[in-house]
N, C-alpha and C positions, 0 to 999 in steps of 0.2 A: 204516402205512407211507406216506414221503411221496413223491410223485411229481414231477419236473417236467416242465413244460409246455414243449417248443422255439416259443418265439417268432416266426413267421413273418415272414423278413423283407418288406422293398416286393417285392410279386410283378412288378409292372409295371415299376420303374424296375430294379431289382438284375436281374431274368431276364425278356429283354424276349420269347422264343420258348419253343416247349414242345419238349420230345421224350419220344413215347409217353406225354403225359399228364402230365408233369412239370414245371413253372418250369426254365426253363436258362437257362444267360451264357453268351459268347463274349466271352477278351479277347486281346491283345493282348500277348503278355509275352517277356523274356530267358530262358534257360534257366535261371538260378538263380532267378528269381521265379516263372516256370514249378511248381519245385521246391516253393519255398516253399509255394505254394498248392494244391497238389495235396494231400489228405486221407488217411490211411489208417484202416484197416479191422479187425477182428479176427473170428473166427467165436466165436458161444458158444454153450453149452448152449440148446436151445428144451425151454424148461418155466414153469409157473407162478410166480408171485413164490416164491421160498421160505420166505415164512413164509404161505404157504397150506398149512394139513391135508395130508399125503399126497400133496404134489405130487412129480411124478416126473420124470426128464428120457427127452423124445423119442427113443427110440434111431434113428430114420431121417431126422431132419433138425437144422440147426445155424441160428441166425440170427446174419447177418454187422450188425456194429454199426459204425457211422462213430464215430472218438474225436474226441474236445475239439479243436476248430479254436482259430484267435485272434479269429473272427468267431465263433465260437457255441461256449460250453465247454459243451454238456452234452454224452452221449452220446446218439446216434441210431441205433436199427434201420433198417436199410433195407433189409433182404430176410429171405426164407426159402428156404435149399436142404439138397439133400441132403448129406448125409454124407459122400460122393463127391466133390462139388463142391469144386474145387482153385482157392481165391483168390487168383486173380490183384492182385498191388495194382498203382493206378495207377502211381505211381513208380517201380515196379520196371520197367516197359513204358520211361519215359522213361528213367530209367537204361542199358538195353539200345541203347537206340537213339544215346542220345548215344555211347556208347562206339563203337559201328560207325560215325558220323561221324568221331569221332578218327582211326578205325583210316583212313578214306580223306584223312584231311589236313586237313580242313574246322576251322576256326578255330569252335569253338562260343561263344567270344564274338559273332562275329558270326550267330550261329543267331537268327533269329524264330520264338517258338511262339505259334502260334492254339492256343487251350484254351479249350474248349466242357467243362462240367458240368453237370448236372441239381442241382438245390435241396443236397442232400444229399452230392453225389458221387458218386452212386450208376452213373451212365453218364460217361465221356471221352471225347471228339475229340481225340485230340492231334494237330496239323498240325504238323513242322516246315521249314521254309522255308531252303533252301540258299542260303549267301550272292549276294548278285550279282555279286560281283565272281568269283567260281568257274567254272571250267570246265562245272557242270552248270548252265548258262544258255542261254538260245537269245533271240536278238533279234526281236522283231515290227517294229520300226522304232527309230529314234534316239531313245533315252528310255524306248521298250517295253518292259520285258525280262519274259520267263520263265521263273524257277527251279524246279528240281528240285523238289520235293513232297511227304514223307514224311507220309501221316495212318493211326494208330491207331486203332482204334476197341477200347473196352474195358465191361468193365462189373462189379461186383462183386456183382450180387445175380439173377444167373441169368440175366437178360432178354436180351443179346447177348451172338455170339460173340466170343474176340479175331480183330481183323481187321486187316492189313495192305492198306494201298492205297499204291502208287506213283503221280506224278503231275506237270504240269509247271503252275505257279500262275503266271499273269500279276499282277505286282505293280501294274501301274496300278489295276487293277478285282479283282483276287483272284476271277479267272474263270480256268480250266485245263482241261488236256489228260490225261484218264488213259490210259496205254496199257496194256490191260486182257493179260494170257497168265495161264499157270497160276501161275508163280510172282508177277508183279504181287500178285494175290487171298487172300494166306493168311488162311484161315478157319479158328480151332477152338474146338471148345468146353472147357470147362472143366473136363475131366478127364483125368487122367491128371498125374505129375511132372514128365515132361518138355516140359511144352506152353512154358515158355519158353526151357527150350533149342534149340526146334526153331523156335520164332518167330524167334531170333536167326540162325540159319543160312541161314533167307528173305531177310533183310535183305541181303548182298552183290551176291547174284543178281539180287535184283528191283531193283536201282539199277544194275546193271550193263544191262539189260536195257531199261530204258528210255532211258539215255541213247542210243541207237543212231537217237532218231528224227527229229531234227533234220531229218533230209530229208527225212523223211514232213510235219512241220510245213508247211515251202517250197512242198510240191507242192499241200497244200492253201490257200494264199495265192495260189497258182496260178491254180487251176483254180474258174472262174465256170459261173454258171448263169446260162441267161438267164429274162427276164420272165417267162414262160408257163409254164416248168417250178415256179419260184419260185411263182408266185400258187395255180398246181394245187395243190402240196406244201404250200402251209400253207392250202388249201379241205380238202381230206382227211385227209394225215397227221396235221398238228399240233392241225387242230381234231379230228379225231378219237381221238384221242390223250388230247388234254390240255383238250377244250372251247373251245368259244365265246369266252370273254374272254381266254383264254391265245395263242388262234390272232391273235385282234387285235392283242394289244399285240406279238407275233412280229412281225407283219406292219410295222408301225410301228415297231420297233425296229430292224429291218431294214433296212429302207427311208428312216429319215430320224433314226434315231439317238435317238428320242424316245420315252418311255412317254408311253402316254394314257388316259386314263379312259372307259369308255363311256359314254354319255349315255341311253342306249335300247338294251337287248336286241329285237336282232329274230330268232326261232330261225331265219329261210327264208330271211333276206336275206346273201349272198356275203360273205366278212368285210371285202371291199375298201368294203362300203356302209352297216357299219354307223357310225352317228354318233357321234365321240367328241372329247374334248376333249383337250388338252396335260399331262401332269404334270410335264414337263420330260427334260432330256438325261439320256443314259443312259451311266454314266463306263465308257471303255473302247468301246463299239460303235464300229464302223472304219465310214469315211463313207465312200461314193459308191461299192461294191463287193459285188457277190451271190457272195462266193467263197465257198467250202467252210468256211475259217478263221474268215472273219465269221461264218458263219449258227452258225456251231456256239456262238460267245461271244455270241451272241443267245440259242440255246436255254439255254444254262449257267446263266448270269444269270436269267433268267425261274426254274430248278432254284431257283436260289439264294434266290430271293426268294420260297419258299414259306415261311408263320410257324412252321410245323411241322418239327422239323430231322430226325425219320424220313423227311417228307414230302419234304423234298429229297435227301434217298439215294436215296427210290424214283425221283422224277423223275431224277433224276443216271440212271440204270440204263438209262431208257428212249431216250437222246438219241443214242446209237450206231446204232441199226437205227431212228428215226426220220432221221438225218442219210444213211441209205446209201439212202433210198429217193428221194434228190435225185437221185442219178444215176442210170443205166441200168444191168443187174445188167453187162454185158460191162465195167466201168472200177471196179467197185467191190471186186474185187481188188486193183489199182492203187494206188485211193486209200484204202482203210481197213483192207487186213491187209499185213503180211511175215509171214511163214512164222509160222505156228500163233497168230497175234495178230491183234485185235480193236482196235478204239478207242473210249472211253467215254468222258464228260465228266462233268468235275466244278464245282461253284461253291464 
């Protein structure tokens, strides 16, 4: 029997970050190219080759196969699940989603999708990006703007839930604002028929839900910290948090707009002292300002720029309850919930 071998493409240039161990890309695309390139899937028998002796098929699990792409015609296993397990395909996710765009008006021509995949297809990020010229925008300054946010998360070989995230994406820097409530967050896993009917019924609500926040944004462009509370908050929280060389470049990006390199870890010395060098301007950091809005697109960015793309979910998670300990708890009502809501950020 003969076998082929998938090819591996350039790990380095084609999928420059990993997730969970994986090669992954992030592009760029229209929603029909989107389309185009999205992969689909099949479940099959998990058993031996069939011209092995007495080979049987698994009665308690199925192996989901990726089919013939225009970049790679063979077929690919990419997982092992249960029998239970109800595959999701990617473009079934983006199909769902474009359709509840239409339904609110939104011109899917002019839709942008960020589309992140693993080697195979095997994990999605579908971002998509609400026009600018659209009602769901909010202005940072003349030229700034920030669109509505729609990101997916999907996967066909067990590893993650489907997940819905609402969000508002700063186009200069693709740095954003999640406003985190129950409906924001739909998480399920992968069993049961109706799991994408009931994905599509979140979709209203949670864009409904977020656009409400525009004035929560304002308040926090508002509202400053001064020197001493700043310098505290990234001596403990942020280095305790996120470490040493993450508290640095915080500190630094904050402060003068700039990423920088360390030169010399010193574990005892205050982060305002250790010695580092320029990497350069950081697109999107807002100059001469310790407001609530800046520091949060400081942390975002820092999320964003971990190589690892699980690794910037988890960071993304953390920057909420890292960002509410700038203030004093009596204001943090105020500035980071309306009724039964929370605020996250995302990069």
């Amino acid at each position: 029997m003969t076998h082929t071998t998938v090819r591996p493409r350039n790990a380095e240039e084609d999928f420059p970050f990993n997730w969970l161990g994986l090669p992954a890309s992030r592009k760029t695309l229209s929603l029909f190219d989107a389309a185009q390139t999205i992969p689909a899937f099949v479940k099959r028998p998990f058993q031996a080759a069939p011209d092995v002796p007495r080979a049987i098929v698994n009665p308690y699990y199925e192996v989901i196969v990726r089919l013939p792409t225009d970049e790679d015609p063979a077929e690919v296993p990419v997982g092992l699940v249960s029998r239970n397990y109800q595959l999701v395909q990617h473009h079934e996710v983006l199909q769902r989603a474009a359709g509840m765009l239409a339904s609110f008006g939104i011109d899917l021509n002019e839709v942008e999708v960020n589309l992140c995949l693993t080697i195979h297809g095997e994990r999605m990020a579908l971002g998509l990006v609400f026009p600018r010229d659209s009602e769901y925008t909010f202005a940072v300054s003349k030229g700034d703007i920030m669109a509505m946010y729609l990101e997916f998360i999907n996967s066909v070989d067990g590893t993650l839930r489907l997940t819905l995230r609402v969000s508002w994406l700063r186009l200069v820097c693709t740095n954003g604002l999640t406003v985190r409530e129950v409906l924001w967050d739909y998480s399920r896993l992968h069993v049961g028929t109706e799991i994408l009917n009931e994905f599509e019924d979140y979709l209203p609500a949670a864009v409904n839900s977020v656009a409400t926040y525009k004035a929560l944004f304002q308040q926090w462009m508002k509202t400053t910290v001064t020197d001493e509370a700043f310098d505290n908050w990234i001596e403990t929280t942020v280095r305790q948090t996120w470490g040493l060389k993450a508290a640095v470049r915080a500190y630094h990006i904050a402060r003068r707009c700039v990423d920088v390199h360390i030169e010399k870890m010193r574990r005892r010395v205050p982060v305002t002292k250790i010695p580092v060098s320029d990497k350069g301007r950081v697109t999107g950091a807002l100059v001469g300002s310790l407001n609530i809005f800046a520091i949060s697109q400081m942390l975002t960015w820092l999320a964003g720029d971990r190589g690892e793309f699980q690794e910037q979910l988890n960071w993304k998670i953390q920057v909420f309850e890292m960002l509410k300990k700038l203030v004093p708890k009596s204001s943090q009502s105020e500035l980071f919930e309306s009724p039964g809501v929370g605020v996250v950020m995302v990069h």
